[in-house]
NULUM-303074 format. One record per atom (N, C-alpha, C): x, y, z. Coordinates in steps of 0.2 Angstrom, whole numbers, padded with zeros to 4 digits, always signed. Layout:
XYZ;...
***
This chain:
+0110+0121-0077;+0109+0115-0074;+0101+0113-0074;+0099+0108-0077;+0091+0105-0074;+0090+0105-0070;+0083+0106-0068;+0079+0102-0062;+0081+0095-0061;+0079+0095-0054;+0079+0088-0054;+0073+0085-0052;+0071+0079-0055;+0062+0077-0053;+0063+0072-0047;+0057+0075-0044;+0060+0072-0036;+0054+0069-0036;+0052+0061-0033;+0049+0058-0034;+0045+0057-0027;+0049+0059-0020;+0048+0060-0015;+0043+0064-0013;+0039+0060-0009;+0031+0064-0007;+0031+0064+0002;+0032+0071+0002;+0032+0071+0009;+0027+0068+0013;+0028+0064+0019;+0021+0064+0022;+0016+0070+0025;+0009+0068+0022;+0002+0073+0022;-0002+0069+0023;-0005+0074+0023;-0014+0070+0026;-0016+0067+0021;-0015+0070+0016;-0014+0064+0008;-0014+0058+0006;-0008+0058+0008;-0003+0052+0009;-0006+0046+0015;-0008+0051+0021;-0009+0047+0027;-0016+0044+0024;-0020+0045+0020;-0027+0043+0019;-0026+0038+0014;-0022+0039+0009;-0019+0035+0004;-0017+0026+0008;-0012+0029+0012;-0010+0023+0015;-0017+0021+0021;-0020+0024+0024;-0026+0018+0026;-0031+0016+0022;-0034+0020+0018;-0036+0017+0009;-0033+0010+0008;-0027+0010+0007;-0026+0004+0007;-0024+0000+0009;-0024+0000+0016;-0022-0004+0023;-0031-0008+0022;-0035-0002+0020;-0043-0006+0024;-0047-0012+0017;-0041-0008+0010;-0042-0014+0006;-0039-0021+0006;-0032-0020+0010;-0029-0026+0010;-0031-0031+0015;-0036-0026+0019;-0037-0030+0025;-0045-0034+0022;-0047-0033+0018;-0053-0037+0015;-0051-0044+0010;-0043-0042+0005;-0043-0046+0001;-0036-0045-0001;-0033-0051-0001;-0024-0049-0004;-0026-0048-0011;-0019-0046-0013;-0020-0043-0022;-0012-0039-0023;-0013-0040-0032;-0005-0040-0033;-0003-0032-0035;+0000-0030-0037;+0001-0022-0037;-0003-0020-0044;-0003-0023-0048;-0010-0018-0053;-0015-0020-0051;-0015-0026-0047;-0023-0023-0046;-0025-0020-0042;-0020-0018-0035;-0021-0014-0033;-0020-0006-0037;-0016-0005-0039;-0017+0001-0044;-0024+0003-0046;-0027-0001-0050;-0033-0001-0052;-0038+0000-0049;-0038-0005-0043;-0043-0003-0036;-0041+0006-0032;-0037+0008-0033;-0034+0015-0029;-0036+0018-0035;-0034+0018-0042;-0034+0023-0045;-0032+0030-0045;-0026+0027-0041;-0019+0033-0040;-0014+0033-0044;-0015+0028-0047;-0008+0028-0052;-0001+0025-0049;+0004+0023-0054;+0011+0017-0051;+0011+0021-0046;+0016+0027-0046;+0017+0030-0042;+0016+0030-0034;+0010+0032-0034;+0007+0035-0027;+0003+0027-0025;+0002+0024-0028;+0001+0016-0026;+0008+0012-0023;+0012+0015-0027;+0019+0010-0024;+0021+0012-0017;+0021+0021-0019;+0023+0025-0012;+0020+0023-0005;+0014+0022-0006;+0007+0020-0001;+0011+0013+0003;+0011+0010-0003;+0014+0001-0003;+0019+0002+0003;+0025+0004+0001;+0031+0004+0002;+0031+0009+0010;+0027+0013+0012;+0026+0016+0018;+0022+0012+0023;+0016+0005+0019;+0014+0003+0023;+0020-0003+0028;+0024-0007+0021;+0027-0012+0021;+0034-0009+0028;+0036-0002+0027;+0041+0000+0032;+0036+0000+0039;+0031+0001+0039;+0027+0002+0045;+0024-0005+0047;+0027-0009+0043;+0024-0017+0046;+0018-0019+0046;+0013-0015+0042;+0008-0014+0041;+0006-0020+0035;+0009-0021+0031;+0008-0024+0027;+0017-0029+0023;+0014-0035+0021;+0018-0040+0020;+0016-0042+0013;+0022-0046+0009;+0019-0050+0002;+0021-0055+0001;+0020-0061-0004;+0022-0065-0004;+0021-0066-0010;+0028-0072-0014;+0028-0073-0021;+0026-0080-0020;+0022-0079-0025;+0020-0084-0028;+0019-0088-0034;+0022-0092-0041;+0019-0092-0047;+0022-0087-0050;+0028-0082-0046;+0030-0078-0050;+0027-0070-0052;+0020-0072-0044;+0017-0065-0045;+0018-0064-0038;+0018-0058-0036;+0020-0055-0030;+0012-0051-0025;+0010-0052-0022;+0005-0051-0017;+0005-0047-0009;+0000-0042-0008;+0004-0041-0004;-0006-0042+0001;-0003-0042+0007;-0007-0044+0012;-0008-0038+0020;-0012-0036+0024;-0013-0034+0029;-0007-0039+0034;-0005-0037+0037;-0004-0042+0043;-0011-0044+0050;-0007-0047+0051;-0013-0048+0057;-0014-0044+0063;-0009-0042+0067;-0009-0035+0070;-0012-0031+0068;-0012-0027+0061;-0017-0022+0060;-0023-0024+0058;-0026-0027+0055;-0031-0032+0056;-0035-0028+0063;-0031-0031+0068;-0032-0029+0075;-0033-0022+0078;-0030-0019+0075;-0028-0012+0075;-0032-0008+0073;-0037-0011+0069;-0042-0009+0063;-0046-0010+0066;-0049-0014+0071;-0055-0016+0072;-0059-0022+0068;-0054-0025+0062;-0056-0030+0057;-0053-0035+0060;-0062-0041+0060;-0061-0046+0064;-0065-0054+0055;-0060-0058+0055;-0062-0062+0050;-0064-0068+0053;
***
C-alpha cells in the first residue's frame, strides 16, 4: 500500500505565528490570495492553511468582487490587536 500525503498541519508555534503574520497584514490592507502568497512567502499551501484557520477563528472575512475574492481583518480583531484606523 502507499503513503498517504497528508496535507494536515497540526497546530504549532509555527502555524500560530504564520496565522498572526497574517492577521497583522490583513489588518493594514485587504488583499486577494496571491498576493497574499507573495506577501508571506509561504507558498499556496501554508498561506491557504493560515487563511482558512483565521476565517474559522472569525478572525478574518472575504468578499467577492469583479470575480476576485478578498479577504479582510474583521473589526473585533482590529481591537484585539491593539489596531486603531
Amino acid at each position: 500500500m502507499g503513503q498517504i500525503d497528508q496535507t494536515y498541519e497540526a497546530p504549532t508555534a509555527l502555524s500560530q505565528e504564520r496565522k498572526e503574520t497574517l492577521l497583522k497584514l490583513l489588518q493594514v490592507e485587504l488583499d486577494d490570495f496571491s498576493g497574499l502568497v507573495r506577501a508571506t512567502g509561504w507558498g499556496e499551501e501554508h498561506t491557504r492553511m493560515a487563511l482558512m484557520q483565521l476565517t474559522v477563528d472569525r478572525k478574518v472575512q472575504h468578499k467577492n468582487s469583479g470575480g476576485r475574492r478578498t479577504y479582510h481583518a474583521v473589526a473585533s480583531a482590529h481591537k484585539a490587536a491593539g489596531v486603531h484606523k
